[in-house]
N, C-alpha and C positions, 0 to 999 in steps of 0.2 A: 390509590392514586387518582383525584377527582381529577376528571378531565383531559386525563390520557388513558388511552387503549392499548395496548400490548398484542402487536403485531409477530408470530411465530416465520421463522424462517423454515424453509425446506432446510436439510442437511449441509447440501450442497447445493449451491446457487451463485454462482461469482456475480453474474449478471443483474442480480438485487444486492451486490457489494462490489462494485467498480475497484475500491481499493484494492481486494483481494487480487488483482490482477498486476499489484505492482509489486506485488513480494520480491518475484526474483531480481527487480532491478536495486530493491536495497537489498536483498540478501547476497548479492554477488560477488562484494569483497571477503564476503564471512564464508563463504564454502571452502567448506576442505581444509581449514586453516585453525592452526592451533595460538589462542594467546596466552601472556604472562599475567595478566589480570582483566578487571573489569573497564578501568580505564584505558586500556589500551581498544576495547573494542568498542568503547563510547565516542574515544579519536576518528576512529574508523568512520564509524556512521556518521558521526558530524561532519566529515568530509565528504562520505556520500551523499546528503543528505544536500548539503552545499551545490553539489555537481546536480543531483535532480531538480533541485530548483533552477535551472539553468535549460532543461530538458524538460520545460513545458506542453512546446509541440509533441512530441512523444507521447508524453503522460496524459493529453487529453486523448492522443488517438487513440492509446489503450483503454482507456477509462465512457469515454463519450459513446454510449448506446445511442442510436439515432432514434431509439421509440422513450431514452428515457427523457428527451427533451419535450414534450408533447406529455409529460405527465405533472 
C-alpha cells in the first residue's frame, strides 16, 4: 500500500478507540434479550441508534480525551 503505514494497536487500548467506549449505550437494549429473527433486532438498533443521535452531549463526553484534541 504506497503511501500509507500500518499503525498496530496495543490489545486493549479504548483511549486510541473513543468508539469503544459507546458499546454499552447501543448494546443496552440487546442484553439479556432473546429475538425471533434478524429484523427484529435491526428494529431495535435503528431505534437506538435514532435515541443516540439525540444524546450527543453524552457521547462526546464519553468519547472526547482532552489530550486527543491537541493531536
Amino acid at each position: 500500500m504506497e503511501g500509507l503505514r500500518v499503525e498496530f494497536l496495543p490489545p486493549y487500548s479504548p483511549e486510541l478507540q473513543p468508539a469503544e467506549r459507546l458499546w454499552s449505550l447501543l448494546d443496552e437494549p440487546l442484553v439479556n434479550q432473546s429475538f425471533e429473527n434478524i429484523d427484529e433486532i435491526e428494529n431495535i438498533l435503528a431505534k437506538r441508534c435514532n435515541i443516540l443521535n439525540n444524546m450527543q452531549k453524552e457521547i462526546r463526553d464519553l468519547t472526547n480525551y482532552h489530550w486527543l484534541k491537541n493531536c
